[in-house]
GUVO-67159 format. One record per residue: residue in three letters; x, y, z of N, C-alpha, C in turn. Coordinates in steps of 0.2 Angstrom, whole numbers, plus 5000, padded with zeros to 4 digits. Example, Ala and Ser with C-alpha at 12.3 -4.5 7.8 and 13.67 -1.06 7.14 Angstrom:
<pators>
ALA506649725039506249785039506649845039;SER506449895035506849955036506450005039;
</pators>
This chain:
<pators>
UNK511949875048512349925051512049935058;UNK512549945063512349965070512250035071;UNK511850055070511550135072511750165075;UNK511350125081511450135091512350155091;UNK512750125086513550135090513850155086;UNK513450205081513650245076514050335081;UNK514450345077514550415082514050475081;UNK513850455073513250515071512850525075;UNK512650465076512150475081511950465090;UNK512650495092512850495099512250535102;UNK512050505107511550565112510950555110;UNK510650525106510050495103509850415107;UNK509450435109508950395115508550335111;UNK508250295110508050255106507250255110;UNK506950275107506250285107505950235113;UNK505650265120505150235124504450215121;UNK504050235117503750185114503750205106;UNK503550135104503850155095503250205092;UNK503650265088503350285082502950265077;UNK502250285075502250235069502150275064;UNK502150235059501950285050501450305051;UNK500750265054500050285054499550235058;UNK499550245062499150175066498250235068;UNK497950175070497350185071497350255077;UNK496850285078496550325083495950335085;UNK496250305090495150305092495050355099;UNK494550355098494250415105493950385109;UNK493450325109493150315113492350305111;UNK492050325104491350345103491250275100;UNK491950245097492050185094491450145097;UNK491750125104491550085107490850075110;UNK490450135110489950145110489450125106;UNK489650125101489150095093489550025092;UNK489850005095490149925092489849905099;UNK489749915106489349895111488549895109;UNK488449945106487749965104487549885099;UNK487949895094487749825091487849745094;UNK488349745097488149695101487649675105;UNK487549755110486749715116486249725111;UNK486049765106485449745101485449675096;UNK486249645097486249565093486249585086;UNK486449625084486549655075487349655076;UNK487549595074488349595074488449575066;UNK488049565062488149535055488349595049;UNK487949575043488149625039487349655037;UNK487149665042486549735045486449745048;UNK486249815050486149865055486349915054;UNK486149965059486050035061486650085057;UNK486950035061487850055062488050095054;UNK487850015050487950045042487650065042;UNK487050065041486250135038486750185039;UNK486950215044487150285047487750295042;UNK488150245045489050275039488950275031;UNK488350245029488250265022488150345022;UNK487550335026487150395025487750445026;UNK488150445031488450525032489050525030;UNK489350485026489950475021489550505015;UNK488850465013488750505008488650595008;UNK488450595013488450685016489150695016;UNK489550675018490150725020490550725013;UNK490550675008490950685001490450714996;UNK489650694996489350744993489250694986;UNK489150644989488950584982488150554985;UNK487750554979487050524981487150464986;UNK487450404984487350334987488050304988;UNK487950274993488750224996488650144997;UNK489050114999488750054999489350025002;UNK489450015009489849975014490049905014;UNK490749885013490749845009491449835016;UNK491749765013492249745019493149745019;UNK493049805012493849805011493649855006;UNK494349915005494349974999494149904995;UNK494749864994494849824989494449764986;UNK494049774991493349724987492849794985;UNK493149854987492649904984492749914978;UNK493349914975493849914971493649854965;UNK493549794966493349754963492749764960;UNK492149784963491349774962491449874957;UNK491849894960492149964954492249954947;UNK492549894948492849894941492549844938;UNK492249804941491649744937490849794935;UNK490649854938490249884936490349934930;UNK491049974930491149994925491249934917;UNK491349884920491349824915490949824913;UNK490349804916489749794913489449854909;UNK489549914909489149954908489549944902;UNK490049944900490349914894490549894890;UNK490349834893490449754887489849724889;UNK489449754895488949694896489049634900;UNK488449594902488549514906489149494903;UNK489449464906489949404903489749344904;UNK489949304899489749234898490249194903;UNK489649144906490049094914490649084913;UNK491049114918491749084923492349134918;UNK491849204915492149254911492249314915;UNK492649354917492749404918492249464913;UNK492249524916491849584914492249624908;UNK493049584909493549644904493849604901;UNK493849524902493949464898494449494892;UNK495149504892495549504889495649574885;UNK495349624889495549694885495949754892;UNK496149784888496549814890496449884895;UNK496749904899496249944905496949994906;UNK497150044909497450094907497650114916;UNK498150104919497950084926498450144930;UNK498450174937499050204939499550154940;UNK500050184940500850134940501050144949;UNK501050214949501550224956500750214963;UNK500650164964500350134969500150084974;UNK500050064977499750014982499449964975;UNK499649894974499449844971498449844970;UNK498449844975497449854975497249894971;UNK497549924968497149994963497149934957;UNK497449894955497649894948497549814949;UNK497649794955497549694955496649674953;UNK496249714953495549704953495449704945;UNK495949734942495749744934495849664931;UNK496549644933496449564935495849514936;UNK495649524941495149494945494549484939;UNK494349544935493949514930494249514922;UNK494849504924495049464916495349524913;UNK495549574915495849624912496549624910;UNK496749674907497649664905497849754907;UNK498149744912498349814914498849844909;UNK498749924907499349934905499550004910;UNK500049994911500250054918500350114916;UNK500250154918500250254914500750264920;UNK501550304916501650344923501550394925;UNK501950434931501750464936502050534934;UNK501650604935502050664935502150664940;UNK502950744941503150744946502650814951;UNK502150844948501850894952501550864959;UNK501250794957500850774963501050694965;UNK501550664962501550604961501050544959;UNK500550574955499950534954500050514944;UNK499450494944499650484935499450564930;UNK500050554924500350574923499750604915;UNK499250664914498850634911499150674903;UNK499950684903500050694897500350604895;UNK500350564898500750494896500050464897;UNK499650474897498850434898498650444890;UNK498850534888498750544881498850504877;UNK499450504879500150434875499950374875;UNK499550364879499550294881498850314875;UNK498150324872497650334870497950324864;UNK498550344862498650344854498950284855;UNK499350224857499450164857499050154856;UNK498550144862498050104863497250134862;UNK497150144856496550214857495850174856;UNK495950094857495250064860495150054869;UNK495450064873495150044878494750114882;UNK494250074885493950144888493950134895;UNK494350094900494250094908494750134910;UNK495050174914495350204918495350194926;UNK496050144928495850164936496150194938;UNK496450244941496650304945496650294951;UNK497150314956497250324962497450394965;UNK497450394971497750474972498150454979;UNK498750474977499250434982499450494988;UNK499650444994499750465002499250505000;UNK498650524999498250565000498350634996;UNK498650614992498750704987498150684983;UNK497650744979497350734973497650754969;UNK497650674963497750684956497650744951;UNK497950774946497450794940496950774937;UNK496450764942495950704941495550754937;UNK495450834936494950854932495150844922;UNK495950834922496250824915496150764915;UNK496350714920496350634918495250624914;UNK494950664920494250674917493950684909;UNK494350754910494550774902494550734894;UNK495050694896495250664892495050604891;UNK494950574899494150504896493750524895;UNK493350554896492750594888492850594884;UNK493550624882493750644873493850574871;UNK493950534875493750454872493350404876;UNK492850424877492350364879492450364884;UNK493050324888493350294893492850314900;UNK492950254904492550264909493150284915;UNK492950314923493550304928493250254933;UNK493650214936493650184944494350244948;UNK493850284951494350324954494550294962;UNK495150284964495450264969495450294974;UNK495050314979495050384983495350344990;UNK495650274991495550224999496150305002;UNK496650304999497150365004497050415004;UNK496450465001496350535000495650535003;UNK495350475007494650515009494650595013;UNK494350635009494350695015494750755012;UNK495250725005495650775002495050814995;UNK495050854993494850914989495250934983;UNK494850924978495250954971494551014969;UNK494851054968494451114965493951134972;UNK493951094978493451114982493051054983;UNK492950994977492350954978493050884981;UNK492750844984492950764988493250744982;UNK493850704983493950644978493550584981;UNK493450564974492750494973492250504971;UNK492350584968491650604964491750624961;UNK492350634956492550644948492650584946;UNK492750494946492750464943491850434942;UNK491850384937491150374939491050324940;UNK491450284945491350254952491950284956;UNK491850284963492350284967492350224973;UNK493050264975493250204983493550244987;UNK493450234994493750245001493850185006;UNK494250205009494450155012494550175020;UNK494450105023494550095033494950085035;UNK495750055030495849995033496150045039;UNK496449995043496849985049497350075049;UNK497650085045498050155044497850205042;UNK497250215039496750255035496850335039;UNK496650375037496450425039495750425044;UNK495250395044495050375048494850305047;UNK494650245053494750165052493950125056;UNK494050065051493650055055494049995057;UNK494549965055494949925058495149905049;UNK494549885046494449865041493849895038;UNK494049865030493149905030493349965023;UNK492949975018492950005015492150035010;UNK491950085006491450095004491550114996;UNK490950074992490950124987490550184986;UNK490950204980490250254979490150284975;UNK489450304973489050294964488650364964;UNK488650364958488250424957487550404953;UNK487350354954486750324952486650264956;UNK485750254957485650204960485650144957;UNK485550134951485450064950486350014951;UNK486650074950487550064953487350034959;UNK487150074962487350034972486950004973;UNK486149994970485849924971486149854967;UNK486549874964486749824960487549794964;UNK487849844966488349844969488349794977;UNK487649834981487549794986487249714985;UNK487049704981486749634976487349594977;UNK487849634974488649574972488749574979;UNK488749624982489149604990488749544995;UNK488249544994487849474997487749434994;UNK488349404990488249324984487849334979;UNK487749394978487049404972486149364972;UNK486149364978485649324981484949364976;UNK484449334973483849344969483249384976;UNK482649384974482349394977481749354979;UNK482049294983481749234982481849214990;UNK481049174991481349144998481749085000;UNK481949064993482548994994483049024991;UNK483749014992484349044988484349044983;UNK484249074976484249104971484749134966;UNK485149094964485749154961485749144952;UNK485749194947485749214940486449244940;UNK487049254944487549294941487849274949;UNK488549254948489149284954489149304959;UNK489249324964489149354970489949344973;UNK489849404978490549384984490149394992;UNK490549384996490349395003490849445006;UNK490549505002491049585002490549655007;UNK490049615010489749675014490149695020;UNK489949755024490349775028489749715035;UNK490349715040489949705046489749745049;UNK489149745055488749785060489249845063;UNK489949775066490349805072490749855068;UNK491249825061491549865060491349935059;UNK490749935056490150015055490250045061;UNK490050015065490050025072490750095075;UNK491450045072491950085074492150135069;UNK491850145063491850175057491450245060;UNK490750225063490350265064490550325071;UNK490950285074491250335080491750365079;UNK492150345073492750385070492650465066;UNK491950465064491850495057491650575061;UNK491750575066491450635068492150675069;UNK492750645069493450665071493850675064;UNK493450655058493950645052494350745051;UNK494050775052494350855050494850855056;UNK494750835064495450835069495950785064;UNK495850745061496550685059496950735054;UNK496450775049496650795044497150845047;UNK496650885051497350955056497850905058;UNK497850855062498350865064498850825060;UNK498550775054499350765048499450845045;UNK499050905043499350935039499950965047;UNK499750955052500250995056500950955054;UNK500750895055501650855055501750875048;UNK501550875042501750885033502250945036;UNK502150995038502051075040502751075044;UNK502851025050503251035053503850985050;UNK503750925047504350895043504550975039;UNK504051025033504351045029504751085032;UNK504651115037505051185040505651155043;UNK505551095047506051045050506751005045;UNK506551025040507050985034507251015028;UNK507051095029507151165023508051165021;UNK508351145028508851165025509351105024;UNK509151025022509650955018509350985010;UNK509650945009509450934999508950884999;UNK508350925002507850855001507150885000;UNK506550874998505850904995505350864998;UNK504750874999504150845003503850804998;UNK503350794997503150774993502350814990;UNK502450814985502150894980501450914982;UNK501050944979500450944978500050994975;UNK499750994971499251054965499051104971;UNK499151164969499051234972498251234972;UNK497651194968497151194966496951124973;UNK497151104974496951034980497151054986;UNK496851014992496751004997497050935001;UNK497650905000497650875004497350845010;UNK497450785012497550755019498050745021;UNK498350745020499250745021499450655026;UNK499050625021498750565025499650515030;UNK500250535024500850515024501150555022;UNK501750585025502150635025502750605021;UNK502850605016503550605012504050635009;UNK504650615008505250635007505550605000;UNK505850654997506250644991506850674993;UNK507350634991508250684990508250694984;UNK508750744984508850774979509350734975;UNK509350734969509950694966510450684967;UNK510650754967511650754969511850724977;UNK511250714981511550704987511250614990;UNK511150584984510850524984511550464984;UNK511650444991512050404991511950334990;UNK512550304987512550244985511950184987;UNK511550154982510850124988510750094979;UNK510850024985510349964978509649904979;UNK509249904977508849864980508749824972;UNK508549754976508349694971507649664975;UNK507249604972506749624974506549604980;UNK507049584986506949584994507349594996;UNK507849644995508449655000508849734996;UNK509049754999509349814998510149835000;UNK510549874998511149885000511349974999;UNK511749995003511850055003512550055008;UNK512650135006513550165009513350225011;UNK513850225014513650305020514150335016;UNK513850415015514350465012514450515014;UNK515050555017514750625020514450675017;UNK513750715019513350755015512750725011;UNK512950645011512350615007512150565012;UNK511350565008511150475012510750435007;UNK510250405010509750365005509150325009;UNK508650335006508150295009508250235012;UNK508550195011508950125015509250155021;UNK509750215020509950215028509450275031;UNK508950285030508650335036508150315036;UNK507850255034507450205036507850165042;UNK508250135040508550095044508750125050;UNK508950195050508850245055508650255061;UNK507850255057507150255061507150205065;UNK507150175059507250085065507550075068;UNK508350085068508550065074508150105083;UNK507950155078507750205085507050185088;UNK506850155083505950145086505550195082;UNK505650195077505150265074505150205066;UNK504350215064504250165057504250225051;UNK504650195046504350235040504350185036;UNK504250205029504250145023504750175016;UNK504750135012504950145006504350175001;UNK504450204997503950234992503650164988;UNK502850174987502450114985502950074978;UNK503350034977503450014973503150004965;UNK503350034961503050044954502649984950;UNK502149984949501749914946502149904940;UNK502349944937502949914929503449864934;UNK503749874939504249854942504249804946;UNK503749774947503249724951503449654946;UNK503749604950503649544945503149504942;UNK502549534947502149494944501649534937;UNK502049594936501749654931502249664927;UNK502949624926503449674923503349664914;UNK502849604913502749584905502249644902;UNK501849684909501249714905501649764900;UNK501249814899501449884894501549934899;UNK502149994900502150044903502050084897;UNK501850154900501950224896502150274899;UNK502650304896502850364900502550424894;UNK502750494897502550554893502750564887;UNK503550524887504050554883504150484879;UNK504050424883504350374879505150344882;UNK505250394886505850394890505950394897;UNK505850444900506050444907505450424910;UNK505750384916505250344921505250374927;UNK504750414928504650464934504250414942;UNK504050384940503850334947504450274950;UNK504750244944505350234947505950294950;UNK506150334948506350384951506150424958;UNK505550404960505150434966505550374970;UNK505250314965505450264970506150234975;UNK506550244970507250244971507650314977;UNK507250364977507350414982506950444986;UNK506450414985506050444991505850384996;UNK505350425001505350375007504750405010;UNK504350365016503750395020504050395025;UNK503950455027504050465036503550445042;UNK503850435049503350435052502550485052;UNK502150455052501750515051501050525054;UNK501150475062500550455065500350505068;UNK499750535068499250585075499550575077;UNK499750545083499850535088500550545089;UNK500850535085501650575087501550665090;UNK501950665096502150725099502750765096;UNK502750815096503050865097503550855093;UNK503950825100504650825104504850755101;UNK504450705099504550635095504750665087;UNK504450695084504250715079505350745077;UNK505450805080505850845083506450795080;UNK506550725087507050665085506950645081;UNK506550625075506450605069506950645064;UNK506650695065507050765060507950765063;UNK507950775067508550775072509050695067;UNK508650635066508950575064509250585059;UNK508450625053508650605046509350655046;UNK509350725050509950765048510550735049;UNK510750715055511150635055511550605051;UNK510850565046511050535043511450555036;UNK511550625035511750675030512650695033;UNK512550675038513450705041513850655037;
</pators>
């Protein structure tokens, strides 16, 4: 569909530079601790850099130990292999830690939450999503414990940065053994009760990458509330090297530590994380007042949390959800007057230069997930496909102005005539 030569949207100027969902922000302090590591020659995976970003991540979420690692999602892994162990134990060579048992996973999320259950041989089954926060769903986790009332991992995620009902989900793996891998890569810096996500599970994860709230380009951290966790953690991240002067190895390893430099750009970021957070909850704040009066809703959150408001989302309302079909790489939709659909005010955006996305695709709905087990609350309605099917992430970078901001809202209304 040509946009540009749409009448609805006459008089609309196509963006001098593009908008995006969430792009990096740097200030400059970056550059000073990534210079620093280079003229000291500590460009590898030690130094200063990471000493420091352990040390004040673990200060600033309020967890004993961290351990800088080279992606959420290798943090994610060494999460969920440590929760293995304390579990089932070593595994026998070229065996996964969850070697054919079943793990209890969120559905409505980025694939890295739940691909690592994988990675050590697990069998994911998917909990879905309630609609207060869009996260998992812990009366369907219930449901999920009476099907399956042997397993004991949970991973959990807390999506665009809302906190889950992670003190329920906690709840209730207690009342059954169960252990957490809590997912915190899109909520660093968001508050349930007052305390950080990533320190109600009993392991956590944050994340650097490139779009983060704050970045190190890449680069992620775990984090444990026991040490022999994080020495053991940082063990697996340098190939499980022994403590020998010739190379040594009794168990696996990966080459999942963070580097000098990355720390480096981590390290100049971290002073600016509470400016990122003001200025997404301003855009959440100005979409919601900005969009009050279409048939459409933001995306929720527990009157008891804290946000980051890391990605600013939209749901339509049912009745004004126009025609829109998606298969697994392509999409189709019709213009209606009074309605729209995430296909066309995406394709909107884009024609104009402003980035948004589709809502993360549901792990039940994933082909390469579609044989696992889902559970809903009820046994019926599917509340993450639902999100999916209607909602959308808007632009929702710092660094968008005002007045850019303004034509965005100005589009999606638009796309309603």
């Amino acid at each position: 569909m040509d946009f540009l030569s749409d009448p609805r949207f006459t008089g609309i100027k196509p963006f001098e530079n593009r908008v995006w969902l969430s792009s990096p922000t740097m200030h400059g302090d970056e550059q000073k601790w990534v210079d620093d590591a280079i003229k000291t020659n500590w460009v590898s995976t030690v130094g200063e850099n990471i000493n420091e970003i352990e040390k004040q991540v673990a200060e600033f979420i309020g967890i004993p130990y961290t351990v800088a690692l080279s992606a959420g999602t290798a943090a994610l892994h060494l999460a969920v292999k440590l929760c293995g162990q304390k579990l089932y134990g070593q595994p026998e060579a070229g065996h996964g830690t969850l070697e054919g048992r079943k793990v209890f996973c969120s559905d409505l999320t980025f694939a890295a939450t739940d691909n690592p259950v994988c990675y050590e041989g697990g069998k994911p089954v998917f909990i879905d999503t309630e609609r207060e926060t869009w996260n998992m769903d812990p009366k369907a986790l219930e449901r999920a414990f009476e099907i399956y009332p042997d397993v004991k991992l949970i991973a959990v995620a807390h999506l665009y940065g809302t906190p889950g009902k992670i003190d329920e989900i906690r709840a209730i793996a207690d009342k059954h053994g169960a252990l957490i891998v809590e997912d915190a890569a899109e909520s660093f810096g968001s508050t349930y009760k007052g305390a950080q996500t990533g320190v109600f599970g009993d392991v956590g994860v944050i994340s650097f990458n490139g779009n983060k709230i704050i970045t190190g380009s890449s680069g992620g951290m775990i984090l444990c509330k026991d040490r022999a966790d994080a020495e053991k953690a940082r063990k697996w991240s340098t190939q499980s090297r022994e403590k020998a002067a010739w190379y040594q190895h009794t168990e696996l390893g990966y080459n999942y530590r963070m580097s000098n430099i990355i720390a480096g750009v981590v390290r100049g970021q971290m002073p600016y994380i509470n400016e990122h957070i003001k200025q997404k909850r301003e855009i959440y704040y100005r979409y919601k007042e900005g969009l009050k009066d279409l048939p459409v809703s933001m995306n929720p959150f527990d009157v008891l949390s804290e946000p980051n408001y890391w990605l600013s989302c939209m749901l339509i309302d049912e009745d004004a959800m126009a025609k829109h079909e998606r298969g697994d790489t392509s999409e189709t939709w019709s213009t209606e007057p009074g309605k729209s659909s995430p296909g066309e005010i995406l394709g909107a955006l884009a024609a104009f230069g402003a980035e948004g996305r589709p809502i993360w695709k549901p792990m039940h709905m994933q082909p390469v997930y579609r044989s696992r087990p889902f559970v809903t609350k009820d046994g019926e309605e599917d509340v993450g496909a639902d999100i999916f099917r209607r909602g959308l992430c808007l632009p929702s970078d710092n660094k968008m102005t005002k007045q850019q901001q303004d034509i965005v809202i100005d589009i999606i209304h638009r796309c309603f005539k």
